[in-house]
Biopython code that builds the backbone (N, CA, C, O; Angstrom):
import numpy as np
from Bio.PDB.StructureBuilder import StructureBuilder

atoms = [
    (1, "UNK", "N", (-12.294, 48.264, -29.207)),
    (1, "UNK", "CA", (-10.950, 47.790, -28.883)),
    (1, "UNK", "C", (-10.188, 47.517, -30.176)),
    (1, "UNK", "O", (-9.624, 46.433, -30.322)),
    (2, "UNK", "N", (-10.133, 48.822, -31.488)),
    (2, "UNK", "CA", (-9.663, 48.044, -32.231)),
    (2, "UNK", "C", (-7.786, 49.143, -32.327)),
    (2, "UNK", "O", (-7.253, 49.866, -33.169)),
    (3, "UNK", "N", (-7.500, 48.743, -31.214)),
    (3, "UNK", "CA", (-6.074, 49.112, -30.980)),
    (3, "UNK", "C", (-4.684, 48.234, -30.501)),
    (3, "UNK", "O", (-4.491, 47.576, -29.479)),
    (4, "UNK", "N", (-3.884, 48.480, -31.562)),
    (4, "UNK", "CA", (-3.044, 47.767, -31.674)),
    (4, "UNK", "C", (-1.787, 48.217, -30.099)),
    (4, "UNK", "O", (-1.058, 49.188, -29.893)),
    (5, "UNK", "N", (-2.045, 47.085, -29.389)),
    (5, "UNK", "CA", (-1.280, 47.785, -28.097)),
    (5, "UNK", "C", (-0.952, 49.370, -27.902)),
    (5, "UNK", "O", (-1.860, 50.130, -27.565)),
    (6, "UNK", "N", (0.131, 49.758, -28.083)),
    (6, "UNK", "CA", (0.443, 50.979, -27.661)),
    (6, "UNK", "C", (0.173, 51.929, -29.351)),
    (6, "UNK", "O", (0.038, 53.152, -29.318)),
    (7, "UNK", "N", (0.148, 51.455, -30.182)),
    (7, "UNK", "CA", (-0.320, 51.923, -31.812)),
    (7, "UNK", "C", (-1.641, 52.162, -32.034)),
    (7, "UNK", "O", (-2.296, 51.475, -32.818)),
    (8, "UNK", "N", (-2.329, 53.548, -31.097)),
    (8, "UNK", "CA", (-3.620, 53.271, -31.781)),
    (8, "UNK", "C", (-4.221, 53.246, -33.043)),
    (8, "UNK", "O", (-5.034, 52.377, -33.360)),
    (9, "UNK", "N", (-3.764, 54.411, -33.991)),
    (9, "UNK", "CA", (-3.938, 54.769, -35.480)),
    (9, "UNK", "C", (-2.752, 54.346, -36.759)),
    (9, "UNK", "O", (-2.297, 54.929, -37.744)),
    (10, "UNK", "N", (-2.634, 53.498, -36.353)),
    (10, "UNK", "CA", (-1.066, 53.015, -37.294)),
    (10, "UNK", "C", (-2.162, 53.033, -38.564)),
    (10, "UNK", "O", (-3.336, 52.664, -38.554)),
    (11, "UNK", "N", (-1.360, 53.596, -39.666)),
    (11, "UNK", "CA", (-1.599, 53.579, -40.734)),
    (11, "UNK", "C", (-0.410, 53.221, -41.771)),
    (11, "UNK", "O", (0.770, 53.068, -41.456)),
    (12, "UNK", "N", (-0.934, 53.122, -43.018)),
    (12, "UNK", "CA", (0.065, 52.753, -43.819)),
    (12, "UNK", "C", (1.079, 53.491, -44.131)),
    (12, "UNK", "O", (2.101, 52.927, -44.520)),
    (13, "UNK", "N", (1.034, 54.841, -44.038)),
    (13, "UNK", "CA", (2.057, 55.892, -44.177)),
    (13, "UNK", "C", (2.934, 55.535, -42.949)),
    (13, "UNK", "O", (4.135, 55.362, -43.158)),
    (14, "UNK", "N", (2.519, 55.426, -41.863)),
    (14, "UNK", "CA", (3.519, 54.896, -41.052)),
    (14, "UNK", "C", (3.719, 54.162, -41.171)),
    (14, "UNK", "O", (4.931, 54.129, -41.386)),
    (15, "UNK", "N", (3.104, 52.800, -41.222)),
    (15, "UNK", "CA", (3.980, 51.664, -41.472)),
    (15, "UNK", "C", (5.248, 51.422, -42.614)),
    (15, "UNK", "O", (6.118, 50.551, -42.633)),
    (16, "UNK", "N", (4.989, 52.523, -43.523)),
    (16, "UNK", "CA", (5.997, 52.557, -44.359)),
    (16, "UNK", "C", (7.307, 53.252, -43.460)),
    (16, "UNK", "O", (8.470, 53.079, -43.092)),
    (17, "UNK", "N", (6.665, 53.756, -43.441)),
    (17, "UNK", "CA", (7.820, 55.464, -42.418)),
    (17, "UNK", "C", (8.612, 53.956, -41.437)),
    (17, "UNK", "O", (9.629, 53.459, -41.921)),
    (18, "UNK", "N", (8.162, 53.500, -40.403)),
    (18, "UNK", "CA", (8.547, 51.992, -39.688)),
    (18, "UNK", "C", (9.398, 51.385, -40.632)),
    (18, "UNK", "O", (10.559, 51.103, -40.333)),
    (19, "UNK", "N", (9.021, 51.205, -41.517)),
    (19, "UNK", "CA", (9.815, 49.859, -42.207)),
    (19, "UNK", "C", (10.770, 50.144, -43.047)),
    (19, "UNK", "O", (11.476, 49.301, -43.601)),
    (20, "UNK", "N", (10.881, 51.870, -43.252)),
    (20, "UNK", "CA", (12.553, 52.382, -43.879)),
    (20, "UNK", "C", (13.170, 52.812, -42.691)),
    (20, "UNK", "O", (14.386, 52.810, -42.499)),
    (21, "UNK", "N", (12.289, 53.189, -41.881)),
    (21, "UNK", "CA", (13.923, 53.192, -40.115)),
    (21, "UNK", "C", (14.487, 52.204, -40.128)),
    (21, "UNK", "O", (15.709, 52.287, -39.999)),
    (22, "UNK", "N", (13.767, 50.602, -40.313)),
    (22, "UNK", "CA", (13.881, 49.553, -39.950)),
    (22, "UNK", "C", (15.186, 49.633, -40.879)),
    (22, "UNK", "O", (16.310, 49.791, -40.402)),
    (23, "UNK", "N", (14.965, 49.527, -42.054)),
    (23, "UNK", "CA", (15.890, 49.268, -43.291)),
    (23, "UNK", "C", (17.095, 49.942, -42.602)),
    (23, "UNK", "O", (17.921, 49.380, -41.882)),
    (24, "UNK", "N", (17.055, 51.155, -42.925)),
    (24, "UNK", "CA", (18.116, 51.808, -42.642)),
    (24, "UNK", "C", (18.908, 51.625, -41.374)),
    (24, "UNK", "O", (20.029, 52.125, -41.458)),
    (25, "UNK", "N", (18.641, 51.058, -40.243)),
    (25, "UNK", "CA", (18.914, 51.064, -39.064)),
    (25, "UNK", "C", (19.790, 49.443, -39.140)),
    (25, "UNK", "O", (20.942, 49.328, -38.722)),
    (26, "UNK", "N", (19.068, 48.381, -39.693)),
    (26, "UNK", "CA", (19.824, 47.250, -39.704)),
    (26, "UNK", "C", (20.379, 46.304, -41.251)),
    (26, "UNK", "O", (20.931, 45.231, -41.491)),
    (27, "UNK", "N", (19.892, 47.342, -41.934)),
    (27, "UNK", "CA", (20.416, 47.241, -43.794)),
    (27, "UNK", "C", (19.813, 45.843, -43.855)),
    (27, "UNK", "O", (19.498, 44.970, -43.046)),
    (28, "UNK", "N", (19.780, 46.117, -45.890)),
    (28, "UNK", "CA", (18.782, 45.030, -46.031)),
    (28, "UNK", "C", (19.682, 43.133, -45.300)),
    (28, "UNK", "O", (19.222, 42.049, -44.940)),
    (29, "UNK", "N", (20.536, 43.499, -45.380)),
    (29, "UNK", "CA", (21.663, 42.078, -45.634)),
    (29, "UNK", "C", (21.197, 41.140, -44.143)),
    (29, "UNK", "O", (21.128, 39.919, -44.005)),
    (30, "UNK", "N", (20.915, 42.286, -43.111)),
    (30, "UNK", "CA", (20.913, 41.819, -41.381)),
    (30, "UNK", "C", (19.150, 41.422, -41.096)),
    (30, "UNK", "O", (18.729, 40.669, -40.218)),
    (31, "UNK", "N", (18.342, 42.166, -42.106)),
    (31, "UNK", "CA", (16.842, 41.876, -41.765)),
    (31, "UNK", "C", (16.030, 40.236, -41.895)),
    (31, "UNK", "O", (15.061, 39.724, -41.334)),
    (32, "UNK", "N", (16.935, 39.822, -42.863)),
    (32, "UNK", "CA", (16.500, 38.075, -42.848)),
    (32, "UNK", "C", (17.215, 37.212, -41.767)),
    (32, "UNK", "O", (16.779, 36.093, -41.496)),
    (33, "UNK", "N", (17.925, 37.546, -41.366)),
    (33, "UNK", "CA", (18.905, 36.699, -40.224)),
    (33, "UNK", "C", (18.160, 37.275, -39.057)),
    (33, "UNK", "O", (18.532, 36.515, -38.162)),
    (34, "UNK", "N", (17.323, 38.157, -38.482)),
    (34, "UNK", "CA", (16.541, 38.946, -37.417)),
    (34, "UNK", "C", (15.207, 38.452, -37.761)),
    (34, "UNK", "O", (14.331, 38.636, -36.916)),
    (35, "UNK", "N", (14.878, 37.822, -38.915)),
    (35, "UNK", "CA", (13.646, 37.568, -38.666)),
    (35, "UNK", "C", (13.500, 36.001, -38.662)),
    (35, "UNK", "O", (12.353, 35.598, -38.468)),
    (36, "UNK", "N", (14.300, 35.230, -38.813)),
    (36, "UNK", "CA", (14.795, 33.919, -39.119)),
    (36, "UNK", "C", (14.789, 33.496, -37.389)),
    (36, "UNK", "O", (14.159, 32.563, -36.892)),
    (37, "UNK", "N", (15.723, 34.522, -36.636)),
    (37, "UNK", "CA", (15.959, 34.791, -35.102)),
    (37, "UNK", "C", (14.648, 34.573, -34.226)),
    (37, "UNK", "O", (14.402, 33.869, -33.247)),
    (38, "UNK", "N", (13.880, 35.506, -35.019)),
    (38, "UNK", "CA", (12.871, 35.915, -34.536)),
    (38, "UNK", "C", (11.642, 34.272, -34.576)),
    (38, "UNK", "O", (10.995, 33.859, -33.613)),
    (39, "UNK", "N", (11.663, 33.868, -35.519)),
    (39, "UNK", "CA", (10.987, 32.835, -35.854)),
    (39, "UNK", "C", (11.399, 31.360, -35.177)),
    (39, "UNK", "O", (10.618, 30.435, -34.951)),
    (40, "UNK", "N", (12.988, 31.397, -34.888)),
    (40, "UNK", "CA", (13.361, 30.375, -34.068)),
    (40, "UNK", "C", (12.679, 30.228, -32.907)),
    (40, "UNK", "O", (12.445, 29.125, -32.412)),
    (41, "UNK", "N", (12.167, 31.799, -32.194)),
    (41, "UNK", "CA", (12.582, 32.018, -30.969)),
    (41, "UNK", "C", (10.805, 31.665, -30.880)),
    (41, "UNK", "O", (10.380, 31.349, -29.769)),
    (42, "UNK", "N", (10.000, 31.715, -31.833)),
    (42, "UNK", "CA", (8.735, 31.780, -31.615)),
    (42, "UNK", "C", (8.791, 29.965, -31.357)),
    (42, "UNK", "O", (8.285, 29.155, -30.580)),
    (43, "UNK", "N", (9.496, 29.953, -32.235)),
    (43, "UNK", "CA", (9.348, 28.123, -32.553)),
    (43, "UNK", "C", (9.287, 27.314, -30.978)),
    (43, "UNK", "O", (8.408, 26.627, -30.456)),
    (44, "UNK", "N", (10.535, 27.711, -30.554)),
    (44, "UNK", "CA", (10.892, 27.344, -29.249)),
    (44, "UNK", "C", (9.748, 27.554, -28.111)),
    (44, "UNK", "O", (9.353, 26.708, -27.310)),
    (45, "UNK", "N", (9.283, 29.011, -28.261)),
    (45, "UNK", "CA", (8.182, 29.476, -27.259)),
    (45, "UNK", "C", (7.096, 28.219, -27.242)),
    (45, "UNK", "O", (7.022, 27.439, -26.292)),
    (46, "UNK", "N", (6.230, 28.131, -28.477)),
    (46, "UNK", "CA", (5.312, 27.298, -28.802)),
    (46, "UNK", "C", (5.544, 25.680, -28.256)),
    (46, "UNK", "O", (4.704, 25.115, -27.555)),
    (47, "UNK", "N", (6.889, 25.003, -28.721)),
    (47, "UNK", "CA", (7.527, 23.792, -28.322)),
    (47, "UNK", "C", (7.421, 23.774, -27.102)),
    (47, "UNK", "O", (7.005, 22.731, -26.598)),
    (48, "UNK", "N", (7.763, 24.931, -26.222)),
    (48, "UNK", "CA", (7.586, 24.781, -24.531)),
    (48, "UNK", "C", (5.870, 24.976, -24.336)),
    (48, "UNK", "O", (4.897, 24.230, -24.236)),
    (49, "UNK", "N", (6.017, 25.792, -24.343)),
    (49, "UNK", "CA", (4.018, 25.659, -23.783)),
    (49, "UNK", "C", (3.452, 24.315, -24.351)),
    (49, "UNK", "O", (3.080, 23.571, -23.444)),
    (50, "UNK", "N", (3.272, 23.765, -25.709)),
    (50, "UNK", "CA", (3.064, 22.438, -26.128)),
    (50, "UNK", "C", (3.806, 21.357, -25.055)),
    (50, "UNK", "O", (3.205, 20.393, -24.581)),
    (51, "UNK", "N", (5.207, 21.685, -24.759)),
    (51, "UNK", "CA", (5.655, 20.111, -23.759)),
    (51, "UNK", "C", (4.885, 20.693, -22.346)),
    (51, "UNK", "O", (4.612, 19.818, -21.525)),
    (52, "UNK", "N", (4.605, 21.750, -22.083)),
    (52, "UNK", "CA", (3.792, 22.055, -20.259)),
    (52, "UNK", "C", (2.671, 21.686, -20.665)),
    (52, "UNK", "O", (2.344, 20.627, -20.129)),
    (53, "UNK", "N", (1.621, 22.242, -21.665)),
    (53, "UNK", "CA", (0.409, 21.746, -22.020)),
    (53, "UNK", "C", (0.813, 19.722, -21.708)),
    (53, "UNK", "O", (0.539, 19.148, -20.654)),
    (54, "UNK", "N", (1.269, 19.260, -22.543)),
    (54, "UNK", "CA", (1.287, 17.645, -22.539)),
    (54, "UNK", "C", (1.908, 16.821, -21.172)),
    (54, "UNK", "O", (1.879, 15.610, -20.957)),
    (55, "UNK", "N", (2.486, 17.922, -20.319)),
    (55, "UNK", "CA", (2.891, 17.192, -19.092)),
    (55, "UNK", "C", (1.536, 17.033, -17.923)),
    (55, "UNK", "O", (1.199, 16.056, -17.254)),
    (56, "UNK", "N", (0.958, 18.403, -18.004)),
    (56, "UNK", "CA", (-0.515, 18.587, -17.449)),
    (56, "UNK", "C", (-1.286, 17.808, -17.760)),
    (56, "UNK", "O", (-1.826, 17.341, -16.757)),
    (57, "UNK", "N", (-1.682, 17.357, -18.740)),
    (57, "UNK", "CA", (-2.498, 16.298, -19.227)),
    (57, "UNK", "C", (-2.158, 15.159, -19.260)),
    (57, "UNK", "O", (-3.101, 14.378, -19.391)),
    (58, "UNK", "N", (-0.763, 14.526, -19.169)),
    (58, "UNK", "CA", (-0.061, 13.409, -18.408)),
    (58, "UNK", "C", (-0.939, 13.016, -16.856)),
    (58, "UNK", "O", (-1.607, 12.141, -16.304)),
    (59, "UNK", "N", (-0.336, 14.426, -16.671)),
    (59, "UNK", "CA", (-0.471, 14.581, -14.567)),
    (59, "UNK", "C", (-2.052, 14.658, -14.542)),
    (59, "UNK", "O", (-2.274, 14.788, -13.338)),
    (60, "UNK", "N", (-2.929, 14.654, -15.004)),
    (60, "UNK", "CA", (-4.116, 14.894, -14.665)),
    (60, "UNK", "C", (-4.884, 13.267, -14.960)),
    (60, "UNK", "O", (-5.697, 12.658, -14.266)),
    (61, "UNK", "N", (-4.375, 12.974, -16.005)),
    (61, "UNK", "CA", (-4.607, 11.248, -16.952)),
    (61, "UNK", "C", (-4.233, 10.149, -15.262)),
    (61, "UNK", "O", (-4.860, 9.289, -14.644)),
    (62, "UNK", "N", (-2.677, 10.939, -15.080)),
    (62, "UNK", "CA", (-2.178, 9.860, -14.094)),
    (62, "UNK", "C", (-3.057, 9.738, -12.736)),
    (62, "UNK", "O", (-3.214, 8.682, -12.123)),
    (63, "UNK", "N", (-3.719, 11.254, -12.290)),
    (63, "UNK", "CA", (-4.256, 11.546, -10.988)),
    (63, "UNK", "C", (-5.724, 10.619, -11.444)),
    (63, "UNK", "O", (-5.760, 9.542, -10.849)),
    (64, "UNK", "N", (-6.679, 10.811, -12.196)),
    (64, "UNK", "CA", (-7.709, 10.313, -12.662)),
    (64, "UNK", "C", (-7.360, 8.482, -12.982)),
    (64, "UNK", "O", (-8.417, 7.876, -13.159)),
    (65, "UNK", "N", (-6.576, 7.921, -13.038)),
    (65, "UNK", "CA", (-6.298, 6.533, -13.079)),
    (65, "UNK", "C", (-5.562, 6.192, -11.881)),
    (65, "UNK", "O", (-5.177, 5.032, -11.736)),
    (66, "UNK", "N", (-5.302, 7.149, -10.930)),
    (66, "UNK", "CA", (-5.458, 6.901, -9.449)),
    (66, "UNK", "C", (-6.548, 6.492, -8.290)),
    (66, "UNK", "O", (-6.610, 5.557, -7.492)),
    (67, "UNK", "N", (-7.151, 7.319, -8.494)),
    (67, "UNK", "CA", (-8.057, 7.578, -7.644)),
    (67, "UNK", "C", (-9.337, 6.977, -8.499)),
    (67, "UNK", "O", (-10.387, 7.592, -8.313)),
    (68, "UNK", "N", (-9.393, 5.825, -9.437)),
    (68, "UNK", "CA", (-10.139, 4.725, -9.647)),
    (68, "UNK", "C", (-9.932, 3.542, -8.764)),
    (68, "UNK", "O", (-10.600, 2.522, -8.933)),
]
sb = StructureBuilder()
sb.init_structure("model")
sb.init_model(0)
sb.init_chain("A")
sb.init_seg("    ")
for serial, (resi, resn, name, xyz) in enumerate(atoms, 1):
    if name == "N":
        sb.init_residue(resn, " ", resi, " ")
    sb.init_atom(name, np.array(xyz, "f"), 0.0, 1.0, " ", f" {name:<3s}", serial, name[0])
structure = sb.get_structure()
């Protein structure tokens, strides 16, 4: 299983070949503001699963100091 989702043989020649479409497609000036984007958006993801993770374990704390 050593395949990268839909990339089975990515190599470095491609990854280069990838990362001048990239360039060229959104110039260097737009690629830090897209990955900045990108990093917010992870931030946020993580912050939510962390507050559902800590509400579950609230609700489970509260059910278990019930039913003592």
């Amino acid at each position: 299983m050593n395949h990268l989702l839909f990339l089975p043989n990515l190599g470095t020649g491609e990854i280069i070949i990838i990362a001048f479409a990239i360039l060229l497609i959104f110039g260097g000036k737009k690629i830090p503001e897209l990955m900045k984007g990108i990093g917010k958006g992870v931030k946020n993801f993580k912050d939510g699963v962390k507050g559902l993770e800590d509400d579950i374990n609230l609700r489970d704390t509260d059910n278990t100091i019930d039913k003592k």
